[in-house]
C-alpha positions in Angstrom: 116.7 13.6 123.6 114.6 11.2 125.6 112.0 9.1 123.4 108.9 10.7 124.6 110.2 14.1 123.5 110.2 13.1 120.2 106.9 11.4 120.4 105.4 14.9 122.1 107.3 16.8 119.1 106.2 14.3 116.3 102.6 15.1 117.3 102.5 18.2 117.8 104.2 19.3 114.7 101.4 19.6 112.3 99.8 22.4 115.0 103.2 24.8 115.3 104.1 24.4 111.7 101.8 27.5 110.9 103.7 29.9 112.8 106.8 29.2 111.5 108.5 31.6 108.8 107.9 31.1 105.0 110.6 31.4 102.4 109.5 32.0 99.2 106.3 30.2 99.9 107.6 26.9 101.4 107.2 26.3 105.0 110.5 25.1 106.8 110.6 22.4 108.8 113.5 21.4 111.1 115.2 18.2 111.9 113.3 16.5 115.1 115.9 15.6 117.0 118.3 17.3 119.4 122.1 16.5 119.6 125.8 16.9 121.6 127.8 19.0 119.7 131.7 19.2 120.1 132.7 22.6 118.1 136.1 22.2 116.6 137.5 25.5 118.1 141.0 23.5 117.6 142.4 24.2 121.0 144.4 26.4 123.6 144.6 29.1 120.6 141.2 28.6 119.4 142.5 28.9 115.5 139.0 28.5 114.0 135.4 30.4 114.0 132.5 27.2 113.9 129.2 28.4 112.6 126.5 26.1 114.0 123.2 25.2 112.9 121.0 23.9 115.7 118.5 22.7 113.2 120.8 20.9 111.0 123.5 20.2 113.2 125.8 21.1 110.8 129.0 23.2 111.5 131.4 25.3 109.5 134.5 25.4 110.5 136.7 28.7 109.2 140.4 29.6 110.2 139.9 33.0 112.1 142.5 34.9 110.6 141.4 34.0 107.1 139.4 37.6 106.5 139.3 40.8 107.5 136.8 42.4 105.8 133.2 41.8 105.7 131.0 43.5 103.2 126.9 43.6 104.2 124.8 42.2 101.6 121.5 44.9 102.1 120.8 48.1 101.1 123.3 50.0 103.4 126.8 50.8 103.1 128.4 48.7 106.1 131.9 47.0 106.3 132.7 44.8 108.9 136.6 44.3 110.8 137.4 40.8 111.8 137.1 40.9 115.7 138.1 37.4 115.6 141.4 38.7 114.4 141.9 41.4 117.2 141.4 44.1 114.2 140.9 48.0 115.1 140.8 50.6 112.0 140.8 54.9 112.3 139.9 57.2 109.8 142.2 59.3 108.2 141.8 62.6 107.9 143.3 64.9 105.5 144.3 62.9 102.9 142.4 61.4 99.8 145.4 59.2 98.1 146.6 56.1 99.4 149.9 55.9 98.3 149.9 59.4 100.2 149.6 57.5 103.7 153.0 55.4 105.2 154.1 54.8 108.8 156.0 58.1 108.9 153.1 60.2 108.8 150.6 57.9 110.7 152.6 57.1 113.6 151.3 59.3 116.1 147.7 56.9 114.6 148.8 53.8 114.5 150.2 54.5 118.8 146.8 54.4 119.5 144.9 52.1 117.2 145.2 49.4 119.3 142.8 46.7 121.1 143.5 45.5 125.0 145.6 48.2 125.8 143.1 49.5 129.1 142.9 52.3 127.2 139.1 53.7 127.0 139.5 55.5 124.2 140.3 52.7 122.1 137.0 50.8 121.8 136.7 54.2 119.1 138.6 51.9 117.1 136.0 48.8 117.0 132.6 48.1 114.9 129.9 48.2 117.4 130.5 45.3 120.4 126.6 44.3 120.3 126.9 43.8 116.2 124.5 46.3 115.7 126.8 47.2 112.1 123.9 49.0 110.9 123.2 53.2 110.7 127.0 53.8 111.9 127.4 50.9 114.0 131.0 50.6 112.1 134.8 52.0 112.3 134.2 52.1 108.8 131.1 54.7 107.8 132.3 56.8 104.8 132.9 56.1 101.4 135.7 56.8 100.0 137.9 58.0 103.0 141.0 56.7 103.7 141.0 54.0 106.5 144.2 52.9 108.5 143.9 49.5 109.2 145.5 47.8 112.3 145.1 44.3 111.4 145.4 42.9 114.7 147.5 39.1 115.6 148.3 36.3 114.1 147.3 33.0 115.8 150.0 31.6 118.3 152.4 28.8 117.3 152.5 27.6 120.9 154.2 26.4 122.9 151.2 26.2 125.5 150.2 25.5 129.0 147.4 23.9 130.2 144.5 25.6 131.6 145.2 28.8 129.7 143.7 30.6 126.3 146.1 31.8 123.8 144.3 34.4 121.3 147.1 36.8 119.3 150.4 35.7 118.7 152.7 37.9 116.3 151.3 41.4 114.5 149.9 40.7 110.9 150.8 44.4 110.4 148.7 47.4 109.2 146.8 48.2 105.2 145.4 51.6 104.2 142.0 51.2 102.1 139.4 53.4 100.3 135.7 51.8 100.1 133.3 52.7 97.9 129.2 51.4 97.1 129.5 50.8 93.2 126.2 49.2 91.1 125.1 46.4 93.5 128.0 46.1 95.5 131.7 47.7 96.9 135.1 48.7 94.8 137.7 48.7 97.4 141.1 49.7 97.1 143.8 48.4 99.7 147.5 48.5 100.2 150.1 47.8 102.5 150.7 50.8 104.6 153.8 52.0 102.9 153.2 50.7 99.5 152.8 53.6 97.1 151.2 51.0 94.6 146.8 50.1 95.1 145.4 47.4 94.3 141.4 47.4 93.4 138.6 44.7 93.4 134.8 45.0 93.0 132.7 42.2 95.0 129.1 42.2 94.4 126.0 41.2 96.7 124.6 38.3 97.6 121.5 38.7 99.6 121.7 35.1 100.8 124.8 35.8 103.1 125.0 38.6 105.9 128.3 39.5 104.7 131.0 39.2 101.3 134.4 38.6 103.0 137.7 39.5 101.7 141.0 38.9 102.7 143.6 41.7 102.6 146.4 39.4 103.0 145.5 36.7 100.1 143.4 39.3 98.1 140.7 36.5 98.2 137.5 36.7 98.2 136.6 34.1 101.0 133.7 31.3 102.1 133.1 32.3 105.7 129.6 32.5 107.4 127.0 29.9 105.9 124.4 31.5 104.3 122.3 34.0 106.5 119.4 31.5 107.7 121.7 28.6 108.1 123.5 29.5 111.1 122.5 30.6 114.6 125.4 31.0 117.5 129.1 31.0 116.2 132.6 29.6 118.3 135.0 32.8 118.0 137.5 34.5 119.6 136.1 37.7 120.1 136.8 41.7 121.4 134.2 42.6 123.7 134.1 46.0 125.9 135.2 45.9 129.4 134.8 47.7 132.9 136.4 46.9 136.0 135.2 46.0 139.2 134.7 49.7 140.0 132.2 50.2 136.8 135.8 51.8 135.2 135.8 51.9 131.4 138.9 49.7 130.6 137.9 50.0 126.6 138.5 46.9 124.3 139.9 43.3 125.4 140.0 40.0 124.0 137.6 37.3 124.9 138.5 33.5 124.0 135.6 30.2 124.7 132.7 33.3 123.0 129.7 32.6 121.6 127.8 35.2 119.2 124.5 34.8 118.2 123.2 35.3 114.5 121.2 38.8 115.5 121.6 39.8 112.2 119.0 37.3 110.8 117.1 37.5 113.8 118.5 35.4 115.5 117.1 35.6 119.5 118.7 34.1 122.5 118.1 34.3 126.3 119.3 32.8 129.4 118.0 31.1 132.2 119.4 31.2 135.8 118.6 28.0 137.8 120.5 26.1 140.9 123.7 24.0 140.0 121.7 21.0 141.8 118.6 21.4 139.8 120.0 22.5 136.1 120.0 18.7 134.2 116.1 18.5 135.5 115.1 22.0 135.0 116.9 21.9 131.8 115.3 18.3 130.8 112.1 19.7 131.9 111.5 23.2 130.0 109.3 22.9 127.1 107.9 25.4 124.5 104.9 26.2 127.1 108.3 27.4 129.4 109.5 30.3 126.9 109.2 34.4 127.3 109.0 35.8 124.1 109.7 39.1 125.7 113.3 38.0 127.0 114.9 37.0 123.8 117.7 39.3 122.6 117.5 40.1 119.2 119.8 43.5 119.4 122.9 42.1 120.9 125.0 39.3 119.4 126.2 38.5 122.9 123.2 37.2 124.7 125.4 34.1 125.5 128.6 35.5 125.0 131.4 34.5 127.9 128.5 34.1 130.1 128.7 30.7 130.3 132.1 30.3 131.7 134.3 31.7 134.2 138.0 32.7 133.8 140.6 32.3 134.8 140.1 29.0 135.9 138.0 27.9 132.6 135.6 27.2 134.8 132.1 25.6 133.3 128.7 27.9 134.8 126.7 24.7 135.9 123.8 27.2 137.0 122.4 28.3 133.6 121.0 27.4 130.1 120.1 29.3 127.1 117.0 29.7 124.7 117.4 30.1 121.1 115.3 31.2 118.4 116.6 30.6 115.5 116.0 32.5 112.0 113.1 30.4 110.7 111.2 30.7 114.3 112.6 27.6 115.4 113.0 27.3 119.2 115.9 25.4 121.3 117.2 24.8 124.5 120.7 24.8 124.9 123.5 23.9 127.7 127.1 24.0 128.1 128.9 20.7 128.9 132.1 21.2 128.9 134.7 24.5 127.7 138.3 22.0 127.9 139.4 18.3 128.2 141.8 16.3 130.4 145.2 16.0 129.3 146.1 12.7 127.8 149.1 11.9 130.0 147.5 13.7 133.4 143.7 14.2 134.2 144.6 16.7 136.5 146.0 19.2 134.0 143.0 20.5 131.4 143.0 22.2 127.8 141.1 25.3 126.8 139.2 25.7 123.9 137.1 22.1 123.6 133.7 23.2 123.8 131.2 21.0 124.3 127.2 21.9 124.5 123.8 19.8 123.7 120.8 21.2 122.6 117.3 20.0 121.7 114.2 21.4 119.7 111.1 22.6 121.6 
């Protein structure tokens, strides 16, 4: 961040501190400085979520496949799939014991409880694309119904080739579970899907994070997302909803290079469409004085999404930055640098899945 940004900044703190947020009656006040990030996405299969905190510059890292469900913290009953993980889930109907369910009598179910098979019907089988999880935004909506569980691919063991993504490699398989709210937070019951034993845990609230996660696979309960207010876009592999060049409904298909926003702390992001041969000085240029409250996007975790990048190709948009508010009313500006890196031995060839973006306070 150039030197006189940080002078403007310095004195103009003390007269924008007022409107930020207040948490239990402190006033929050972010780092002044801006920053290149490099996300440690980890690669051609993209084997970690990183949870970024623009005013910290602090990232978690996470191994995608390391949950699978996430558990809301509020007042509602919502459970969360791991999109990361290529998950999809179905009700079951007309059954109430697990160790009723098995691959015999679900077959016909699990044919069709798929991701990124063109099928339209099968985005049925996903939470809610825009990660609006709230008032039915889930698969998951009723307690204590039965739930087959497709739980989606494992990440590939290689080998790869340059220039391309690499996001499910072998099937994890498929659970049944039974979700319940119980005092001030879930009982879930899980199985493998033809396992005729349950097994049962209880995992309470915490009204710092968005989400409790547990794995089905360690029967863990697991650190993922920093707490609530101290994240705002996350690195992921991620299943969006796609339509063809005809406005066809192709359903479900996986996304690699994504970028989701933290909508559900209120997080707010926009983008803004400039020339290739004026972005560094239009970016450079845009102050606080430049922002539209009215275009942030606080109901859609996918404000920047893919569109920073085209593929195939993995090919960096050089026409476009993005606006970030951040929980605590913070506002940055934020550009994409780079979505791969040369190869070591040939500069020619390029890998997928080094991100690379720089950001600065406003």
């Amino acid at each position: 961040m150039k030197t006189f940004f940080k002078i403007f900044l310095i004195s103009t703190l003390f007269l924008t501190v007022s409107c930020l947020k207040e948490d239990d009656g402190m006033i929050y006040v972010p780092p002044i400085q801006g920053a290149e990030l490099k996300p440690e996405v980890g690669g051609p299969n993209q084997p970690n979520q990183v949870w970024v905190d623009l005013s910290t510059g602090n990232m978690k890292m996470t191994n995608r496949t390391s949950w699978d469900l996430g558990f809301y913290t509020g007042d509602q009953f919502a459970v969360i799939l791991n999109t990361s993980a290529l998950m999809s889930a179905s009700p079951v109907d007309g059954y109430t014991d697990l160790a009723e369910i098995n691959s015999t009598n679900m077959a016909g179910l699990m044919s069709v409880v798929q991701v990124a098979n063109f099928d339209p019907n099968n985005i049925n089988y996903i939470d809610d694309v825009r990660g609006n999880y709230l008032n039915d935004g889930t698969v998951i909506q009723e307690e204590n119904k039965i739930y087959l569980i497709n739980m989606g691919y494992n990440i590939p063991d290689g080998p790869f080739q340059p220039g391309t993504s690499y996001a499910a490699g072998t099937a994890r398989g498929w659970k049944k579970i039974k979700i319940s709210s119980e005092g001030n937070g879930y009982r879930l019951e899980y199985a493998d899907l033809n396992s005729t034993q349950t097994n049962e845990i209880y995992l309470d609230k915490d009204e710092n994070y968005n989400f409790r996660f547990f794995s089905l696979v360690t029967e863990q309960v697991m650190d993922i997302q920093p707490p609530k207010k101290d994240w705002d876009i996350c690195f992921t592999v991620f299943v969006n909803h796609v339509f063809d060049n005809n406005g066809n409904d192709n359903g479900s298909y996986i996304y690699t290079d994504f970028v989701m926003s933290n909508t559900m702390a209120n997080t707010g992001a926009y983008e803004v469409i400039t020339t290739e041969s004026t972005l560094l000085s239009d970016f450079n240029d845009f102050s606080g004085s430049d922002v539209d409250e009215s275009l942030f996007i606080y109901d859609d975790h996918r404000a920047i999404g893919s569109n920073w990048r085209i593929v195939p190709g993995a090919i960096l948009k050089k026409d476009r930055f993005y606006v970030v508010k951040d929980p605590n009313g913070v506002l940055f500006k934020l550009r994409f640098i780079a979505m791969s890196k040369p190869d070591d031995s040939d500069p020619n060839l390029f890998w997928r899945g080094y991100p690379v973006f720089e950001y600065d306070p406003l």
